[in-house]
C-alpha distance (Angstrom), angle and dihedral (degrees) to the residues before:
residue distance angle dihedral
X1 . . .
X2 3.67 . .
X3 4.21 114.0 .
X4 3.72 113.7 -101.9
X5 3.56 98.5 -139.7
X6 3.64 122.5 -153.6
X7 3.79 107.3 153.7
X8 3.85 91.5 107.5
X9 3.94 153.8 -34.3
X10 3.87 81.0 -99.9
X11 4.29 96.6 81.5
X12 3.63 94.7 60.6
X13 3.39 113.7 136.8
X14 4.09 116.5 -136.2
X15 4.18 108.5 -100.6
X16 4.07 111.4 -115.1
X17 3.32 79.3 -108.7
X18 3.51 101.1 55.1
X19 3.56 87.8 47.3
X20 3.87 96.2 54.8
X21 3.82 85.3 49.0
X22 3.94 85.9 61.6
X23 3.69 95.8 46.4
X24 3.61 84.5 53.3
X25 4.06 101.1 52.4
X26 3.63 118.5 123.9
X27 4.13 103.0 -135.2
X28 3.69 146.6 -168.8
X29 3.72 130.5 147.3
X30 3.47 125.1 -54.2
X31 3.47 100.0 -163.1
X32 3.53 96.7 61.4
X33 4.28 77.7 46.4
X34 4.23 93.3 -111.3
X35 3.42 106.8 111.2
X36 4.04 102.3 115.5
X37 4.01 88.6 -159.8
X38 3.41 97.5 50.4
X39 4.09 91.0 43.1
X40 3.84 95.1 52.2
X41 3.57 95.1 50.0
X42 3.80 92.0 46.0
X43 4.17 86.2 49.4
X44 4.16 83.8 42.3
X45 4.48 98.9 53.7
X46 3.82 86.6 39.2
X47 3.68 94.8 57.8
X48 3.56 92.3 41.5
X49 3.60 95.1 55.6
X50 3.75 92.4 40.7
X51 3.95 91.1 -114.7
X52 3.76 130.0 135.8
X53 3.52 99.7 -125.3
X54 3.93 141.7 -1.7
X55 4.03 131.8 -161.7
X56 3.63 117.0 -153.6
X57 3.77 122.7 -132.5
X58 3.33 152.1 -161.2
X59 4.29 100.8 -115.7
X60 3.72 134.9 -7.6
X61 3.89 90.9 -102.2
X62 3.66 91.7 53.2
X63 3.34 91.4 52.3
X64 4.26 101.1 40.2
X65 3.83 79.4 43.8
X66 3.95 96.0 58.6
X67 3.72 91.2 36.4
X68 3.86 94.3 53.3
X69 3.93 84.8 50.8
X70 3.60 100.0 44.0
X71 3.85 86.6 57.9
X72 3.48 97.9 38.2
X73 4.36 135.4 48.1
X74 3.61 128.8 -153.7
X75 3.64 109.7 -64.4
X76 3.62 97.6 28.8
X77 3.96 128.4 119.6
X78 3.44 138.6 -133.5
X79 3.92 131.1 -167.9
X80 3.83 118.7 -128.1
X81 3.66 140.2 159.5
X82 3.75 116.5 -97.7
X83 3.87 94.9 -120.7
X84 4.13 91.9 33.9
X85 3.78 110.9 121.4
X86 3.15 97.5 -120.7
X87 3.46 94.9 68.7
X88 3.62 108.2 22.4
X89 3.94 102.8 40.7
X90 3.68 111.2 29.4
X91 3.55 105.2 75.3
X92 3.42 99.8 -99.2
X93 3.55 93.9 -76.3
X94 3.81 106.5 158.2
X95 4.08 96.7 54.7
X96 3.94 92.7 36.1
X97 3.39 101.4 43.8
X98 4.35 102.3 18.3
X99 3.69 99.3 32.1
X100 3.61 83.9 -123.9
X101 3.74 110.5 149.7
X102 3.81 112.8 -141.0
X103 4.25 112.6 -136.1
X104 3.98 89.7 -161.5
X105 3.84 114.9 -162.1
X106 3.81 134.6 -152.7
X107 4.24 107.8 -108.8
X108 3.49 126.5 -165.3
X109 4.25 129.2 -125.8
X110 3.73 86.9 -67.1
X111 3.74 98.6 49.9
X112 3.50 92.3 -103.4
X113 3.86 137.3 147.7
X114 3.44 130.5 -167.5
X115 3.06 126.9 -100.9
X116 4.14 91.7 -132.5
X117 3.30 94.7 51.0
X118 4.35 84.7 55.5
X119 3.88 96.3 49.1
X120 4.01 84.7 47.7
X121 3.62 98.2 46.0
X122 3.76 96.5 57.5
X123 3.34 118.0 93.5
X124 3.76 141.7 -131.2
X125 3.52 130.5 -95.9
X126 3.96 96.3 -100.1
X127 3.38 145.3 103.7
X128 3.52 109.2 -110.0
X129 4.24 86.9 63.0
X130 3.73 128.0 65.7
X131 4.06 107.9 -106.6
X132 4.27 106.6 -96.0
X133 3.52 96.8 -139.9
X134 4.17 103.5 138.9
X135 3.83 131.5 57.6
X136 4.37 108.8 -168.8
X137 4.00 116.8 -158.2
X138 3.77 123.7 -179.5
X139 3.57 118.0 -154.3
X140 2.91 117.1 -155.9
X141 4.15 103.3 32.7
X142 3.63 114.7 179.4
X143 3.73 98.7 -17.2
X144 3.90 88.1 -49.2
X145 3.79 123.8 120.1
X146 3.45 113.5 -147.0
X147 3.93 117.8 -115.7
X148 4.17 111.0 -102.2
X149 3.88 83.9 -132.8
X150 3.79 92.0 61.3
X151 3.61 93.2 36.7
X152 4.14 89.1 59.5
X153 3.71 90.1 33.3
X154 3.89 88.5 56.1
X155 3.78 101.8 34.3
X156 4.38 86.3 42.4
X157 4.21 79.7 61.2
X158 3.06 102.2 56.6
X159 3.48 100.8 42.9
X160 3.74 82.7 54.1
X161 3.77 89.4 64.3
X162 3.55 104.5 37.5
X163 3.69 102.3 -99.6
X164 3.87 127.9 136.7
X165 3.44 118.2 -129.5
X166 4.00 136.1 -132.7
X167 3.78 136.0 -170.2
X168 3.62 125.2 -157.9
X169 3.67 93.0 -145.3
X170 3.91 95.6 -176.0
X171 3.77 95.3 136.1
X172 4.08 91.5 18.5
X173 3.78 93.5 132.0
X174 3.58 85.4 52.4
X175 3.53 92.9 61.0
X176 3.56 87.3 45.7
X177 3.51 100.3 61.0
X178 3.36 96.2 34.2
X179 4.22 85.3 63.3
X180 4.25 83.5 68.8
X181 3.96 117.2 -127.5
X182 3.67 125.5 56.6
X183 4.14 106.4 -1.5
X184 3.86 89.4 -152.7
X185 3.63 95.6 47.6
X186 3.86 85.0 47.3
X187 3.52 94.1 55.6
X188 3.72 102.2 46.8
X189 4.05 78.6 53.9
X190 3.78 79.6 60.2
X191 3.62 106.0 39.8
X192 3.24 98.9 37.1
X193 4.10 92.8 77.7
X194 3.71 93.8 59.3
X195 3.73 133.0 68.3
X196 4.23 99.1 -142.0
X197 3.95 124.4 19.2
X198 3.51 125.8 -174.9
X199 3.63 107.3 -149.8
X200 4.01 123.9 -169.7
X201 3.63 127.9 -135.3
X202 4.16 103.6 177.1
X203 4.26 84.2 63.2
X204 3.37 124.2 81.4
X205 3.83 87.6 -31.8
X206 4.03 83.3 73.3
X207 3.75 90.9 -139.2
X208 4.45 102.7 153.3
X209 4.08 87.7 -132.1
X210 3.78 146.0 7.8
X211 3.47 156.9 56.2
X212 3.72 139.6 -152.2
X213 3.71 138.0 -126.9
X214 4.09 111.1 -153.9
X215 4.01 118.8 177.1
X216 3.78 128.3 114.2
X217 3.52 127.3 -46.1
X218 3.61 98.6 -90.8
X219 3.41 95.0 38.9
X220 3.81 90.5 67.9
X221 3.37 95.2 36.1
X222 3.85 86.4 67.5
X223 3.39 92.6 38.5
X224 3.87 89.2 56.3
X225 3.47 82.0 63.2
X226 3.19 96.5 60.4
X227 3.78 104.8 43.0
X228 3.87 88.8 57.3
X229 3.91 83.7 59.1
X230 3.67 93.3 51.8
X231 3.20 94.0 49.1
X232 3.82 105.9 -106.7
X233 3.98 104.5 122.3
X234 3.55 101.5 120.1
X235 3.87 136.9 -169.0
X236 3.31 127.3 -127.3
X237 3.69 98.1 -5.0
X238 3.64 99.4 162.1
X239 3.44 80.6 103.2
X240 3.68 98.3 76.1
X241 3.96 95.2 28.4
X242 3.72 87.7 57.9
X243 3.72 85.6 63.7
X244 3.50 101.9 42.9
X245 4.11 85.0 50.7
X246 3.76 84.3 58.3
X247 3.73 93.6 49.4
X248 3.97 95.8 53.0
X249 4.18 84.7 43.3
X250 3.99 91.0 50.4
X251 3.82 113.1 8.7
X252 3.70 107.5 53.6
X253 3.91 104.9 87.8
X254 4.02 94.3 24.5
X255 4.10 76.6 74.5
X256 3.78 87.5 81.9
X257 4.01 91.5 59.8
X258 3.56 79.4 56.0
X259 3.59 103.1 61.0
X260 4.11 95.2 34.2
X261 3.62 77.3 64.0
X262 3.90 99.4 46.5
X263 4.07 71.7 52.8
X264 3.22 94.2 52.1
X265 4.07 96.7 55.3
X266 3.96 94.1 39.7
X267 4.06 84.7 58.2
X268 4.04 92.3 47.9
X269 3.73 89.3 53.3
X270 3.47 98.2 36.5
X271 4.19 106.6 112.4
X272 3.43 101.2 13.0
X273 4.21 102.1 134.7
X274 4.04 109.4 -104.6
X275 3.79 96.1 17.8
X276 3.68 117.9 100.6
X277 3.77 116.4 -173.2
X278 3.97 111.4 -152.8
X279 3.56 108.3 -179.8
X280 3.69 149.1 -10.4
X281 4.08 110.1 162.8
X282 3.26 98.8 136.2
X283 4.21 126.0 13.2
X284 3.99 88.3 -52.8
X285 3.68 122.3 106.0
X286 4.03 127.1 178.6
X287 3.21 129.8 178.3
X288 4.16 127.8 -163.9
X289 3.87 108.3 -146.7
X290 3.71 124.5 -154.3
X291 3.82 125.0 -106.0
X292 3.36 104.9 -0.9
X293 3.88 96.9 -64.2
X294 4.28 93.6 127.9
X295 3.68 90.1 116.4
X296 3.62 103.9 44.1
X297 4.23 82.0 50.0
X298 3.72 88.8 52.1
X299 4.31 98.8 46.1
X300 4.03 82.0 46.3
X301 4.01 88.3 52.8
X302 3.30 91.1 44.0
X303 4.06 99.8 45.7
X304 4.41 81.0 55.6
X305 3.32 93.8 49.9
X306 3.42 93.5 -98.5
X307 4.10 114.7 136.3
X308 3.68 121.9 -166.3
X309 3.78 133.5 155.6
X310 4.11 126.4 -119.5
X311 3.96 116.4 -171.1
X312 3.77 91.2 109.5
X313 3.30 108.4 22.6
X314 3.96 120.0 -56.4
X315 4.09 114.7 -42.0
X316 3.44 133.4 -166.5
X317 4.04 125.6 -178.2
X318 3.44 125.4 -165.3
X319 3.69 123.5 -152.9
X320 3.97 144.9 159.2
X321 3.79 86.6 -70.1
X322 4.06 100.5 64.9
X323 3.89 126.4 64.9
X324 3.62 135.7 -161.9
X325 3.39 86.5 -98.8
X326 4.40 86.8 64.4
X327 3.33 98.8 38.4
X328 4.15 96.7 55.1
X329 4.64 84.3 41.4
X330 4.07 72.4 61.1
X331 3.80 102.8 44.3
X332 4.15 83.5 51.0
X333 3.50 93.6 46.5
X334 4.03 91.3 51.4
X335 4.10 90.7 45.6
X336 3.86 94.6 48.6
X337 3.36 92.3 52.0
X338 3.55 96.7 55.2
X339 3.72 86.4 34.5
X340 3.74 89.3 68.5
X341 3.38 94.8 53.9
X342 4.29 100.2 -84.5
X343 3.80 93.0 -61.1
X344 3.74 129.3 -103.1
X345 3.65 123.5 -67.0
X346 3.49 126.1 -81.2
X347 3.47 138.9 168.8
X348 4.49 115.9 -72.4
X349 3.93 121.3 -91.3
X350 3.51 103.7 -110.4
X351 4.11 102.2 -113.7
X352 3.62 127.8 -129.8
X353 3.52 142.3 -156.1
X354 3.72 120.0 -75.4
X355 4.01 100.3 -104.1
């Protein structure tokens, strides 16, 4: 019986459809800036998130790591949550490879910081302090969407204090649809507070690859720059922007079956004694399990055909690639195990990174 896969968005597999949109790509070369594929959808994500310009990329962290050092130069700071991914899962990127020093800050269930602990953590204008110039969101975080009063609240800030400001938009669309009403109109609501967002199109969008990069012009002209450097100036990418064209054509409101799903699983394992389900607002599930018995859950999922994730507690994504049909073969693979008592021990799950 085929896997039901719920480690991430990321293992989507591209739609026949999607694929026949590939085959059909007109290319060139996109370093030398000719590939027609790759320039449309660059014009397309810019004018959706009300930006001058975008640059497609290979990843999410290629393309949060070139904005954060197009806005920033060595010696500079910018403000981030502890867990954000930007500073927790991308390899330290920024400082190692920008010389941008992270100013982490704690966040609370919803990935929030406060906004006191902001104003105090930037620093003056002198030399004995790294220059403040960058303020990172994520939105989602964990499945949550951030508020649109804290978004202003936070963006209004640092505006106040001369920083720039940067989303990492990797479930953005999410959040947009997730708002209700018109997803595109939702996430120009979003966008619109920032002055980069990196938005990701191999997510819930089920695009195979890529990520893009949308500020002003000379923002991504310098971040251009920098994604050369890094190694992300690709060929004939049309390829992969043909897909991601198809996912904003055909994948942008399917995102809500997605989260009724996510619903769906949090209310199958909701009451079931020594599971604790903390969130599902978006396509983003995790579950708490009682007395240290997360791995033994996870090799039990795993031995039905059931794959989950467990570096922060037990996650489980849903995503154009699972059905009703999977997500209930993992609510009865979750109550038989506790049915039977929590299983025997086995050896941990390996965890992951939070993708």
């Amino acid at each position: 019986m085929k896997n039901v896969d719920l480690r991430s968005d990321t293992v989507t597999q591209p739609t026949p459809a999607m694929r026949e949109a590939m085959m059909a790509a007109p290319l060139g070369d996109d370093v030398f800036g000719d590939d027609p594929s790759v320039n449309a959808l660059q014009d397309r994500i810019a004018a959706l998130t009300g930006k001058e310009a975008a640059l497609f990329m290979a990843s999410g962290t290629q393309s949060n790591l070139c904005g954060m050092m197009a806005h920033c130069q060595r010696g500079d700071e910018y403000i981030v949550g502890q867990n954000a991914h930007t500073y927790r899962y991308e390899g330290g990127g920024a400082a190692v490879l920008g010389s941008i020093q992270p100013q982490p800050l704690a966040q609370d269930a919803s990935g929030l910081m406060r906004l006191e602990d902001i104003a105090a953590a930037i620093k003056p204008d002198d030399p004995h302090f790294a220059r403040t110039r960058l303020l990172c969101l994520e939105n989602t975080w964990n499945g949550h969407p951030m508020s649109p009063a804290y978004l202003q609240q936070a963006t209004d800030l640092a505006r106040q204090h001369g920083l720039a400001t940067h989303l990492d938009g990797a479930r953005v669309f999410n959040a947009a649809v997730a708002r209700g009403g018109d997803p595109l109109e939702a996430l120009r609501a979003i966008v619109d507070l920032f002055d980069s967002v990196s938005v990701c199109f191999s997510k819930g969008l089920g695009a195979p690859v890529g990520s893009a990069l949308c500020g002003s012009r000379e923002l991504i002209d310098r971040a251009r720059r920098w994604r050369k450097m890094v190694g992300g100036g690709l060929r004939q990418s049309g390829l992969l922007a043909a897909a991601a064209h198809h996912a904003l054509d055909h994948h942008v409101h399917r995102l809500a079956d997605d989260h009724a799903l996510a619903q769906r699983l949090a209310q199958g394992l909701s009451g079931i004694e020594g599971l604790s389900v903390r969130s599902a607002q978006t396509n983003i599930v995790f579950v708490d399990v009682a007395n240290g018995r997360g791995p033994d859950l996870l090799a039990h999922l795993q031995r039905d055909g059931v794959l989950a994730t467990g570096l922060i507690g037990l996650r489980f994504v849903t995503h154009l690639d699972v059905d009703a049909a999977g997500i209930d073969r993992a609510i009865a693979s979750v109550r038989a195990f506790f049915a039977q008592g929590g299983g025997a021990a086995s050896a941990p799950v390996a965890g992951t990174a939070v993708y």
